[in-house]
C-alpha positions in Angstrom: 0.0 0.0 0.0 1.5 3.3 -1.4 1.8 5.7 2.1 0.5 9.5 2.1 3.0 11.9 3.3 3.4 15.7 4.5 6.3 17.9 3.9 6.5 20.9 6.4 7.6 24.1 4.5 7.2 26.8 2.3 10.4 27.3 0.1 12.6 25.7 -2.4 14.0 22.7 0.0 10.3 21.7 0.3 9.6 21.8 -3.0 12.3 19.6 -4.0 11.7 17.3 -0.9 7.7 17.1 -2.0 8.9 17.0 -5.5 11.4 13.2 -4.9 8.9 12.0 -2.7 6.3 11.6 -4.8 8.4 9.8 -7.4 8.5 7.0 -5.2 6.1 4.1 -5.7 5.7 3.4 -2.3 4.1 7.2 -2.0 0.6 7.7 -3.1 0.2 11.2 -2.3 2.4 13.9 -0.8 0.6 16.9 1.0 2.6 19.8 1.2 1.8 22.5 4.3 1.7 25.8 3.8 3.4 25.1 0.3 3.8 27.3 -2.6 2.7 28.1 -6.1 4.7 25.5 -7.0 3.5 22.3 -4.8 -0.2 23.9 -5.4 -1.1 20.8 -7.5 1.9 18.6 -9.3 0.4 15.4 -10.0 0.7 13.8 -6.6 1.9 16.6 -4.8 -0.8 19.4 -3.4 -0.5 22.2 -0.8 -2.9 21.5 2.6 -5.2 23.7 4.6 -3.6 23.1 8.0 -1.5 25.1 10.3 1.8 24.2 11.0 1.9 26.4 14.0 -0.9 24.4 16.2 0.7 21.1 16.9 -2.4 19.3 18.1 -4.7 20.0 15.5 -1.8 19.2 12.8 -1.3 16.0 14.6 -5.0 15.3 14.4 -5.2 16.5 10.2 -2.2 13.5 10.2 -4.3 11.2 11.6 -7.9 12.3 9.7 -5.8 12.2 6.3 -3.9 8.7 7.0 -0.4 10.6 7.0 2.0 8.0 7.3 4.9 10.6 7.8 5.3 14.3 8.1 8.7 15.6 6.9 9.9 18.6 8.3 12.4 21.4 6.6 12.7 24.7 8.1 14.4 25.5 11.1 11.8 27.6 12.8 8.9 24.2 13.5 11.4 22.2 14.3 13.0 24.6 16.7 9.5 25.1 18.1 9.2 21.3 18.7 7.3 20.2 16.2 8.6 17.0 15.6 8.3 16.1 19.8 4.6 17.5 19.5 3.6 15.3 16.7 5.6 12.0 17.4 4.1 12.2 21.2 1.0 12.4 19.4 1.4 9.2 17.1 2.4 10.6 14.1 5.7 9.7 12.8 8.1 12.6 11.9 11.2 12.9 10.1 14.0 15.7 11.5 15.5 16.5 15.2 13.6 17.5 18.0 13.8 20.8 19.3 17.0 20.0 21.5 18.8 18.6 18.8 17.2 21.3 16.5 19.1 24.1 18.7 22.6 23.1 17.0 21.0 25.2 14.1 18.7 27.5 16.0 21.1 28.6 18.8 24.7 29.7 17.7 25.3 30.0 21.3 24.1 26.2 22.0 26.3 25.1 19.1 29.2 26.9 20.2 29.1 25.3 23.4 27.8 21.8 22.0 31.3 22.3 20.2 33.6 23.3 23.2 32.1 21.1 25.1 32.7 18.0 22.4 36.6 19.3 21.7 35.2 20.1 18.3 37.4 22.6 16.8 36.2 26.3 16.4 36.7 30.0 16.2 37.2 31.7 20.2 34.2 33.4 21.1 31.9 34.6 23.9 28.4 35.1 24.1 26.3 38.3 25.3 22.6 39.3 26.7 23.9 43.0 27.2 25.1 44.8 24.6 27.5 47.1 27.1 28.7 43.7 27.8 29.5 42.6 24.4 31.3 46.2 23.5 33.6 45.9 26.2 34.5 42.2 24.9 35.1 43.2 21.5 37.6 46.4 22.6 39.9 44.4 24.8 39.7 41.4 22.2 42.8 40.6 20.4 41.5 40.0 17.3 42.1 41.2 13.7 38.8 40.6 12.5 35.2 39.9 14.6 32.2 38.2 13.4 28.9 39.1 15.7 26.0 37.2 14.9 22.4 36.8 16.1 22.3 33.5 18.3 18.7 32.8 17.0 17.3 32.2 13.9 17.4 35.4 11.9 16.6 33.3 7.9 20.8 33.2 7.3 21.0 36.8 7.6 22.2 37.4 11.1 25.9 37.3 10.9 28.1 40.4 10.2 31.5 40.3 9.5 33.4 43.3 10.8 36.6 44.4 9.6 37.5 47.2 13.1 36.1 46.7 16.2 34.3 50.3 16.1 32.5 48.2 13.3 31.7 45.1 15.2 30.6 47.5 18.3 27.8 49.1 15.8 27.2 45.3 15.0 25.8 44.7 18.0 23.9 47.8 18.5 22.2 47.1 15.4 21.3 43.4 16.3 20.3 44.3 20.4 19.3 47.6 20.4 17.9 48.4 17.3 16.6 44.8 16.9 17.7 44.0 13.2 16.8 40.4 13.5 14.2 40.7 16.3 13.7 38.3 19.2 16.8 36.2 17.2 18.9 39.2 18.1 18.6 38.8 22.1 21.5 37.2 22.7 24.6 37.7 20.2 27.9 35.5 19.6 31.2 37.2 19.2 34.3 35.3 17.8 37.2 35.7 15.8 37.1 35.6 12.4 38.7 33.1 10.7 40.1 32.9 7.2 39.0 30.5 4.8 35.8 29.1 2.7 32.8 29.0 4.3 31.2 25.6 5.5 27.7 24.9 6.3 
């Protein structure tokens, strides 16, 4: 019996997720929530009513519409717990739970997740107080800073600055002015390292 999924998401990743699924023959029907233009109605794939915001009542769509298994692809549901929510609830869920979910949604988590592991990475501190953080970056030894939002802030929250009069009005922009919002409430301050960018 072919199963009925549901992909979590809006963008591009989803699409292409929704979009691989439903060339398998063992999927019958892949529901895509909130969806796009594009996942609107593709053969087996369409976009479904439902919020992704309300765990219960997504959990209880899964169950009305026979979804086997609910694949998840942004960061912010499964930083919210979405994955805990519906699996507690029966449903079956591909991607990490919210604690795991925090090595992407926390830069502070992850920077500490990787001191704590021995995992090699740029010196750094973290901040709640903007004061705080300025005083950091003028005593810090560095040639170049990187600040960044801890939170999720949609890959934009990370600014590279080349003084530390720069990476001062960095922070103010992210804490004070609130840039990135609620993401912005905490920031992470580390060296900047040379080399190509991995992630």
């Amino acid at each position: 019996m072919a199963a009925r999924v549901l992909v979590i998401g809006s963008g591009g990743r989803e699409h292409t997720l929704a979009w691989k699924l439903a060339q398998s023959p063992q999927v019958k029907q892949v529901l895509v929530a909130p969806g796009n233009a594009g996942t609107a109605c593709a053969g087996k794939i369409s976009n479904a009513a439902v919020s992704v915001n309300d765990h219960s009542a997504l959990a209880q769509f899964c169950k009305d519409e026979k979804i086997e298994l609910v694949v998840v692809g942004p960061e912010a549901p499964l930083a919210a717990g979405i994955v805990g929510d519906l699996t507690s609830a029966g449903v079956r869920c591909f991607g990490p739970t919210a604690q795991a979910a925090q090595l992407e949604s926390s830069k502070k988590f992850a920077k500490e997740f990787m001191d704590r592991h021995e995992i090699p990475t740029a010196q750094w501190r973290a901040f709640t107080n903007p004061e705080d953080a300025c005083s950091f970056i003028t005593s810090a030894n560095f040639p170049a800073l990187v600040v960044k939002a801890s939170g999720l802030a949609a890959g934009k929250g990370v600014i590279v600055a080349k003084s530390q009069a720069e990476a001062c009005r960095a922070v103010q922009e992210i804490m004070q002015e609130k840039s990135f919002g609620a993401a912005g409430e905490t920031v992470v301050v580390e060296e900047f390292l040379e080399g190509e960018e991995v992630s």
